[in-house]
C-alpha positions in Angstrom: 0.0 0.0 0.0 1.4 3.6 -0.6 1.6 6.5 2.0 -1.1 8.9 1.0 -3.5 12.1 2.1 -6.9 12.2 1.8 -8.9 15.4 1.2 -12.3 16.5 0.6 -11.7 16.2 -3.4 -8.6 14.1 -3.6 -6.1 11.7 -2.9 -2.2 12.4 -3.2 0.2 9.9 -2.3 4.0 10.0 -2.3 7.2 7.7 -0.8 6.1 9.0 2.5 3.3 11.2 4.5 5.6 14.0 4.4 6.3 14.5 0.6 2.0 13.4 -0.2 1.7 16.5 2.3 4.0 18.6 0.4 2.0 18.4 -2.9 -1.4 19.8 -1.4 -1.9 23.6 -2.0 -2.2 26.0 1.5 -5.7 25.9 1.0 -5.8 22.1 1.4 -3.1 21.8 3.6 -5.4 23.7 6.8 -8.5 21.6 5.8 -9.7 18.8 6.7 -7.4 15.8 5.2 -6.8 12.4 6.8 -3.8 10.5 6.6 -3.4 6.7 5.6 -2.7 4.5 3.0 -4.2 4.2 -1.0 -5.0 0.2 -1.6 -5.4 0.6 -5.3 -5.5 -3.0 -5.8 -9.1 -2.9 -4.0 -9.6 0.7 -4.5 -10.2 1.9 -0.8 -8.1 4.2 1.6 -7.0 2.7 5.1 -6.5 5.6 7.6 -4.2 5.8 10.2 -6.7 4.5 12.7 -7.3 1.5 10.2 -10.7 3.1 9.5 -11.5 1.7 5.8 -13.0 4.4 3.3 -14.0 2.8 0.0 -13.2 5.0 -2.9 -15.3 3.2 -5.8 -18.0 5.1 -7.6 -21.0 2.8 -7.1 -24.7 3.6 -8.4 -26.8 0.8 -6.8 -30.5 0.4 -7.7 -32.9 -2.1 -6.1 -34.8 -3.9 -8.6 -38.4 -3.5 -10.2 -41.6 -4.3 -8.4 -42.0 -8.2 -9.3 -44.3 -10.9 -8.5 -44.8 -12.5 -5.2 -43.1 -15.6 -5.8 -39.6 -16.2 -4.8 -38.0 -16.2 -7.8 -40.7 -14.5 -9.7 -40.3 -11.6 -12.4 -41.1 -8.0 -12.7 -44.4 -6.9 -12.8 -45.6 -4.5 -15.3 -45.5 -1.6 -13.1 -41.5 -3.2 -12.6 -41.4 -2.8 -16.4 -41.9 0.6 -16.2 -40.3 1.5 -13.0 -36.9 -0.1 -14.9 -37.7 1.9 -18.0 -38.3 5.4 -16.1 -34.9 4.7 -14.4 -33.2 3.2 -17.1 -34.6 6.7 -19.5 -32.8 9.0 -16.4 -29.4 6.8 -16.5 -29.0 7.6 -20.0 -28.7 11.1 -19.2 -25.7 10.7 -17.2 -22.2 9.7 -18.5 -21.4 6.3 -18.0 -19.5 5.7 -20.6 -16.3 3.9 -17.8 -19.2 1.8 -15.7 -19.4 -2.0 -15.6 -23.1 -3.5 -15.3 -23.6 -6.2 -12.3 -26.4 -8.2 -11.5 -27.7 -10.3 -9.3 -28.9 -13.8 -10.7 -32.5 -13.1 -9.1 -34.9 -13.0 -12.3 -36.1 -9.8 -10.8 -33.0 -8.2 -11.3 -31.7 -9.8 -14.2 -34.9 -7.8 -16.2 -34.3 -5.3 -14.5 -30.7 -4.7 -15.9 -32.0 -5.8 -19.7 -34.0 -3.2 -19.5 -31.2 -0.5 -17.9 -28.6 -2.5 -20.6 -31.2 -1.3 -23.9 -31.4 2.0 -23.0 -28.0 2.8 -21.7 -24.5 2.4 -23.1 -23.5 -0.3 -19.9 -23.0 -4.1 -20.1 -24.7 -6.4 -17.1 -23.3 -9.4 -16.0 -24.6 -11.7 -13.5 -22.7 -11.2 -9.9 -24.2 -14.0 -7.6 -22.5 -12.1 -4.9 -25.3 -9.0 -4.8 -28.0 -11.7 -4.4 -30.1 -11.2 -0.7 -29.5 -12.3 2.3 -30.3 -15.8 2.7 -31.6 -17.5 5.5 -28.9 -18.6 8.0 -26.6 -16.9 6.4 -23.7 -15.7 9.0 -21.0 -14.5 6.9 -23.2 -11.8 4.8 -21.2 -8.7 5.9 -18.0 -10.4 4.8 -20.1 -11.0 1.4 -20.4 -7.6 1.1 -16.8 -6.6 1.5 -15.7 -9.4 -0.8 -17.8 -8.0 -3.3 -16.7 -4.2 -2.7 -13.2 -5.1 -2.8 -13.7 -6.9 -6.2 -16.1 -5.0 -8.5 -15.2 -2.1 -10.6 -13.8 0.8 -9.8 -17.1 2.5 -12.1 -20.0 0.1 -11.0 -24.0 0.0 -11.5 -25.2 -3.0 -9.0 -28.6 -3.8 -9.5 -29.6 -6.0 -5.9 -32.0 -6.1 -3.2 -33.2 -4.0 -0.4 -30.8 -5.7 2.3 -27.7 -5.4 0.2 -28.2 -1.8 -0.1 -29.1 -1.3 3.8 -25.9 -3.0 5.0 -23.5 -1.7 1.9 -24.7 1.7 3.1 -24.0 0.8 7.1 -20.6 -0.8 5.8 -19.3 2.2 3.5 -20.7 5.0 5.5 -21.5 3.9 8.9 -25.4 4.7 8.5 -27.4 3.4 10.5 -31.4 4.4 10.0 -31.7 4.1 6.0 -35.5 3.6 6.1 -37.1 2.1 3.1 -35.7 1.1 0.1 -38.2 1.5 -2.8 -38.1 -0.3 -6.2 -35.9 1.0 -8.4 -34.7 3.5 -6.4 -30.8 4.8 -6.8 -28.1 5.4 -4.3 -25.4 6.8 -5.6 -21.7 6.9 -3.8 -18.6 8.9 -5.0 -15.7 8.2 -3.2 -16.5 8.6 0.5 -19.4 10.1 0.0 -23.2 9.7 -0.5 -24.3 11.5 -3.4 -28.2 9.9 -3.2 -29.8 7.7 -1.0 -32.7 5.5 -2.0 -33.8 8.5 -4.7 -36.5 7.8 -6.4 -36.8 8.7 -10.2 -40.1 10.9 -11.0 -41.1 12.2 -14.1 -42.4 15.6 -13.8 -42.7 16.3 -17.1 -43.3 14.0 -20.2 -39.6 14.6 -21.4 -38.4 15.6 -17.8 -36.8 12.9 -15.7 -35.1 14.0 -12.2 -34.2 12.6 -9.1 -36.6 13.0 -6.1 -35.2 12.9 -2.5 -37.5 10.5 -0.9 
């Protein structure tokens, strides 16, 4: 791992603390910056408390409303709810983002859907699928899975893989509901939306709504 500094908008590294120090501007040097180490194998930052901050950019939707069966597919409000989302997506550049899914049929329409209308491949990820029952080693799923996907990722899961990603990445604790089809969006060390849902206000107008 190599010495580096962590600010609000970047990362410099160096041989040492000392000389990633020297190459911040005055302005940066009396904010706030942490000190630590850059793992770009798994692309996260381990401060000097051995705090882990992950530094992937990660857009994670929960999939469309689908049927009550276990396995069962999207419904076809789910159909829509993955097109209105999939219609907002391609608006935003995602032209360096890798597509994963997990093998639920739920979310494996969900992501054909996303994959037709937007410039990202989806491949299956058995890793984002729930939490299944007696599992005891689901948080270390989720790491495993954050230290190996892209560095640019669109995950499209379930509602308890989001929760505990979320209490993981960002120590949060009270997320509340996570709707279908709803986005969360992290940048670096920080969350950009949480459980947004997509609304269209106007027939050509897609934006994000804070829930």
């Amino acid at each position: 791992m190599i010495p580096a500094i962590l600010t609000d908008d970047k990362i410099v590294t160096g041989p040492n603390h000392g000389e990633a120090f020297s190459k911040l501007n005055e302005l940066e040097k009396d904010g706030p910056i942490i000190s630590g180490f850059l793992d770009c194998k798994n692309h996260k930052f381990i401060t000097d408390e051995n705090q882990v901050i992950y530094l992937n950019e990660i857009i994670i939707l929960r999939h469309g409303e689908a049927t009550e069966q276990e396995n069962g597919p999207l419904t076809e409000l789910g159909r829509k709810q993955a097109l209105l989302v999939a219609k907002f997506l391609a608006s935003m550049p995602l032209q360096n983002f890798q597509g994963l899914h997990s093998p639920y049929k739920r979310c494996q329409e969900t992501s054909a859907i996303i994959e037709q209308n937007c410039q990202v491949h989806f491949t299956q990820c058995d890793n984002l699928s729930k939490r299944q029952d007696n599992e005891t080693d689901f948080c270390e799923r989720l790491i495993k899975t954050l230290d190996s996907i892209p560095e640019r990722s669109i995950l499209i899961t379930h509602t308890d893989f989001i929760q505990n990603i979320i209490q993981i990445t960002h120590c949060v604790q009270s997320i509340g509901k996570i709707t279908n089809c709803s986005i969360t969006y992290i940048r670096k060390n920080k969350i950009i939306w949480l459980a947004r849902e997509i609304q269209c206000t106007e027939e050509s107008k897609l934006t994000p709504e804070s829930k």
